[in-house]
C-alpha positions in Angstrom: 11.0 -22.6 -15.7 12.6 -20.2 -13.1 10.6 -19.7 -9.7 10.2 -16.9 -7.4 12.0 -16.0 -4.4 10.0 -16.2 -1.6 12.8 -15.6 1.2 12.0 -12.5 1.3 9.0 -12.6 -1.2 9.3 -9.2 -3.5 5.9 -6.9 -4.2 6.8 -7.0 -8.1 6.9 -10.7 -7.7 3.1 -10.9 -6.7 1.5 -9.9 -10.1 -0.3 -11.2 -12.5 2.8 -9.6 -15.1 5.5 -11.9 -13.4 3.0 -14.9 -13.6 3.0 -14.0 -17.8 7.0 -14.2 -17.7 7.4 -17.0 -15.9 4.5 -19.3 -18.0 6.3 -20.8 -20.9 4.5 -19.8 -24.2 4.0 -23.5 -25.4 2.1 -24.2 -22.2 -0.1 -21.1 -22.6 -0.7 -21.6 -26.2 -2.4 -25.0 -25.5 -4.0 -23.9 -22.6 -5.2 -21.2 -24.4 -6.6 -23.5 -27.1 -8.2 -25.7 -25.1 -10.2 -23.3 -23.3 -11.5 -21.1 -25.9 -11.8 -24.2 -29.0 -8.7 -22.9 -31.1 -9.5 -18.9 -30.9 -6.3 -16.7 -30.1 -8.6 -13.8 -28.6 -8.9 -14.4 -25.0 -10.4 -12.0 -22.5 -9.0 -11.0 -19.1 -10.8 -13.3 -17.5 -10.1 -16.3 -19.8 -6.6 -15.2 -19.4 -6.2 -14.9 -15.9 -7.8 -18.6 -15.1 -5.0 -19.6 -18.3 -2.3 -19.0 -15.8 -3.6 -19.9 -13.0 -3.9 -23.4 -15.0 -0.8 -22.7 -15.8 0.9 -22.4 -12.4 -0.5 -25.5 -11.3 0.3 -27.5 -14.0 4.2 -25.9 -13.2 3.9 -26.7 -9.2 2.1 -30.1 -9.7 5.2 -31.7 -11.9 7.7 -29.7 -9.7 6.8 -31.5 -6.8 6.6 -27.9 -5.1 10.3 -27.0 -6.1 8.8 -24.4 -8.2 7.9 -21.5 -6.0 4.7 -19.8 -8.2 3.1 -16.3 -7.2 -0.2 -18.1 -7.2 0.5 -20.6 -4.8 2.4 -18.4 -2.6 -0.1 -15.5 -2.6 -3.2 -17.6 -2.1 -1.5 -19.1 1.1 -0.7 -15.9 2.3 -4.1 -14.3 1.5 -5.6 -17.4 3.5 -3.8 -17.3 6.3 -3.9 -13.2 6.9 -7.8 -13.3 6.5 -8.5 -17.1 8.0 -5.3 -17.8 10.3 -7.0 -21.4 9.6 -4.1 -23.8 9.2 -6.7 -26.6 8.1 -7.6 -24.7 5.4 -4.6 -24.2 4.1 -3.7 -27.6 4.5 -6.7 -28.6 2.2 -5.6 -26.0 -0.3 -2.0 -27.6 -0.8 -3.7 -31.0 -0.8 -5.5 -30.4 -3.3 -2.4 -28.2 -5.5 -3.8 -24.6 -5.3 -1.4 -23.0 -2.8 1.9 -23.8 -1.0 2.4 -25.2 2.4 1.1 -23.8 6.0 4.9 -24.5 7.0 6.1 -22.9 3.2 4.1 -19.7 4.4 5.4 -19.3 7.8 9.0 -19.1 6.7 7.9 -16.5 3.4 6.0 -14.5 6.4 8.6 -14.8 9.0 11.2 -13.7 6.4 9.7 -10.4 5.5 9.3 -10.2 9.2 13.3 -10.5 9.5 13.8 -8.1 6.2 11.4 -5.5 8.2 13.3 -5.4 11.2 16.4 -5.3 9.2 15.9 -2.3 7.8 14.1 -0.8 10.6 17.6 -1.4 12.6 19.4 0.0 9.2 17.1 3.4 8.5 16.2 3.7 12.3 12.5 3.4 11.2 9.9 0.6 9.9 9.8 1.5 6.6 7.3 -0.1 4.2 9.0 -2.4 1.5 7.4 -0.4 -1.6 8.9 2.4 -0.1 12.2 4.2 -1.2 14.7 5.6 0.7 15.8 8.7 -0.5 13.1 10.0 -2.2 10.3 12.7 -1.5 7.4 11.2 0.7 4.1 12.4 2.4 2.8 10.8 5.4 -0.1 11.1 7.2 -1.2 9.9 10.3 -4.6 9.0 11.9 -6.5 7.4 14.9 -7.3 3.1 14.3 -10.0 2.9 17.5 -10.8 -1.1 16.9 -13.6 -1.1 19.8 -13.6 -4.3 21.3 -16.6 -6.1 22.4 -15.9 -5.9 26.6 -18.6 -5.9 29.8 -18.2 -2.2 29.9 -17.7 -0.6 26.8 -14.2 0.6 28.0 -10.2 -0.3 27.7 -10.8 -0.6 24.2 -7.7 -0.1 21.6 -7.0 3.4 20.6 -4.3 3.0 18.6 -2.6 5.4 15.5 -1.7 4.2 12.1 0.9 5.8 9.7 0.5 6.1 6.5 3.4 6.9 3.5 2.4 7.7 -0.4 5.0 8.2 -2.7 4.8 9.1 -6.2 6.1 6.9 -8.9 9.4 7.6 -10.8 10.5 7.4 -14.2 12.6 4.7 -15.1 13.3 1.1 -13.9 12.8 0.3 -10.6 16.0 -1.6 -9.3 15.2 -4.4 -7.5 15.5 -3.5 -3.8 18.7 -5.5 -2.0 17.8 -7.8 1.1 19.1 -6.8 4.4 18.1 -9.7 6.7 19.8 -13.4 7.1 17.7 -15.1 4.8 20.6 -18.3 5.0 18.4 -20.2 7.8 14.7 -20.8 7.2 12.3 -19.8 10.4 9.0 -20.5 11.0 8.6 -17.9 13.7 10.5 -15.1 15.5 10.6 -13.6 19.0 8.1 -11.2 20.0 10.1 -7.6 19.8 7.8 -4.2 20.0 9.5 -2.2 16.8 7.6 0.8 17.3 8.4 2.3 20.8 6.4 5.6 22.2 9.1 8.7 23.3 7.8 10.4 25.6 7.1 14.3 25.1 5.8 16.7 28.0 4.1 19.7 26.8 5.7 22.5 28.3 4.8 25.9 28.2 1.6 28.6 27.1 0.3 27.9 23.7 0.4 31.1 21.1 -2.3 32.7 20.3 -3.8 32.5 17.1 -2.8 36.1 16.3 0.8 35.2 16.8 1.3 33.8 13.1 -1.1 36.8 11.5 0.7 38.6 8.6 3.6 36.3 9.1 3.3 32.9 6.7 4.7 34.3 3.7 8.3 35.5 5.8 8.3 31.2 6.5 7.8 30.6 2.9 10.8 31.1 1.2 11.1 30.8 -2.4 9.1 33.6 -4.1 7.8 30.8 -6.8 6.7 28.8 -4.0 4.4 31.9 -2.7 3.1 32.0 -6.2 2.4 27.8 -6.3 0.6 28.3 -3.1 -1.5 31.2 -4.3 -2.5 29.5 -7.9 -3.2 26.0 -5.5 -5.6 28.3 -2.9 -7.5 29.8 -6.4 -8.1 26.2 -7.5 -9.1 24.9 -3.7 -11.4 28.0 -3.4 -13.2 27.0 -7.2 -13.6 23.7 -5.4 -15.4 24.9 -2.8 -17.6 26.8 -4.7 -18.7 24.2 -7.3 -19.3 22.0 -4.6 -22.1 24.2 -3.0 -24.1 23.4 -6.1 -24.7 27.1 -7.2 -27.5 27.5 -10.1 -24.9 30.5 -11.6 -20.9 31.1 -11.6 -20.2 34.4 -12.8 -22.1 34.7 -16.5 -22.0 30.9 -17.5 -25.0 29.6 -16.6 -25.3 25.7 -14.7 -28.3 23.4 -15.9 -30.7 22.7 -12.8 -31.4 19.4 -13.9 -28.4 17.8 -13.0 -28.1 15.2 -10.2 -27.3 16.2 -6.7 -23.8 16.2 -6.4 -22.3 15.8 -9.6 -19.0 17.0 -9.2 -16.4 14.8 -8.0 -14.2 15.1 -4.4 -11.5 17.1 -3.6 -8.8 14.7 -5.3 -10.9 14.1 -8.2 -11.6 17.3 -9.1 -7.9 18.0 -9.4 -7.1 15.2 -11.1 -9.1 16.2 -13.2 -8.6 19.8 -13.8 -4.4 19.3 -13.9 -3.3 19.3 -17.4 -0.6 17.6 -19.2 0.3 15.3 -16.2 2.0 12.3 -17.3 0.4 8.7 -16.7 3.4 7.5 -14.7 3.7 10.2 -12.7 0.0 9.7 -11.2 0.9 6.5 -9.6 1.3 6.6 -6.0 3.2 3.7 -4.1 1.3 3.4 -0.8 2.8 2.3 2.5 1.2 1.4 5.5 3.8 1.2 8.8 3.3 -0.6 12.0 0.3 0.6 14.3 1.9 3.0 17.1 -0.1 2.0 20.9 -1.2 5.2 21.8 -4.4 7.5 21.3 -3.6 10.5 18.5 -4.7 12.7 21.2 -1.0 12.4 23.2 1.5 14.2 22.9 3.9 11.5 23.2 2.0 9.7 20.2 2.0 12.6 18.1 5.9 13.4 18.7 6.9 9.6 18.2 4.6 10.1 14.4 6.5 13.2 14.1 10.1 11.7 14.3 9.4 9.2 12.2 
């Protein structure tokens, strides 16, 4: 039986598909008849407690050697919502999850991989992420509102966020950038994200000022016509939304609940025809939080470059 790597730990590696390859058949198979008294159908559930049997069966003779996702991911889960090292500790005492001092290097070793390829790309970039390839992002305010004596100096801070569509094909296993050759339990305190300062200079223009002018930006003709067919479908959006008893001559049935048709991504979800299933997965990143209210200038440049 072949382990993980958990220096870095990989995304693909933390699925319950991996923990199928890795499980020998011979050791499923009897698990599998054990649990359900001989039957080969198993549900999802029956199957998923079968591996997790499975892994610690696999750890428990290893002596540990045998890196798992189970045990690695249930220390990590533990320890980003508890940061309780006793907890932990009980865990791997009892064989359900790795080390507290096995999950500091995995954590401080994706730590070093980030700020490898931050120093690389000249940006954090999420590790589901792909360089090279088309990606939206969108930014918004992350107010955490501390408890303090006067309700103010709370955190105002702005979070990145990067989707990605899915590609066709396999997905090559991404190469690691950091020195993975020493194992560290902790690293330096660095701030990755810095703030560039911005000073906005000048009048703003007037709203007039763009009037008559957005199709001279645009310029493809076909992608005037892509944004004119996309403002048709946004505009039968709205429309259905506002719960009208009539569109045109087809009549709607007055019974019908409140609000039965579905939100703005739904609806074209939906509505889109002949979309492929791969193509509707989205890989979603989430970068560092930037230290700074939306509302700045400077904040809003330093989202900008990224």
């Amino acid at each position: 039986v072949t382990g993980i790597q958990t220096q870095p730990i990989s995304v693909s590696d933390m699925t319950l598909g991996k923990c199928k390859t890795m499980v020998p058949h011979s050791l499923f198979k009897f698990l599998q008849y054990v649990m359900t008294s001989g039957q080969d159908d198993t549900s999802d559930n029956q199957e998923r407690k079968i591996l997790m049997l499975a892994q610690d069966i696999i750890h428990c003779t290893s002596h540990g050697r045998i890196k798992t996702p189970k045990h690695t991911c249930l220390g990590l889960t533990v320890r980003h919502l508890t940061r309780s090292k006793q907890l932990i500790t009980i865990l791997n005492r009892m064989g359900h999850c790795a080390s507290y001092d096995e999950i500091e290097v995995v954590d401080t070793s994706l730590a070093m991989e980030t700020i490898a390829k931050a120093d690389l790309y000249g940006v954090v970039l999420p590790s589901n992420i792909k360089p090279g390839v088309f990606v939206q992002a969108a930014a918004d305010n992350n107010d955490l509102n501390e408890e303090t004596l006067d309700g103010k100096a709370t955190t105002h801070a702005t979070t990145l966020v990067l989707f990605q569509r899915g590609t066709f094909g396999p997905v090559p296993r991404s190469q690691n950038l950091g020195d993975q050759s020493v194992k560290r339990k902790s690293l330096k305190s660095s701030c990755i994200t810095e703030i560039l300062d911005f000073s906005g200079c000048g009048k703003r223009p007037a709203v007039t000022t763009f009037h008559n002018k957005v199709w001279s930006l645009i310029g493809r003709e076909e992608d005037q016509e892509n944004i004119c067919v996309a403002a048709m479908v946004d505009m039968e959006w709205s429309l259905v939304r506002m719960l009208p008893t009539k569109i045109y001559d087809v009549a709607i049935d007055r019974n019908r609940p409140s609000q039965s048709v579905p939100g703005w991504s739904g609806y074209h979800a939906t509505v889109t025809p002949n979309v492929p299933t791969q193509m509707l997965h989205t890989e979603i990143g989430y970068c560092p939080m930037i230290h700074g209210s939306p509302t700045e200038y400077s904040t809003v440049y330093t989202v900008m470059k990224q």
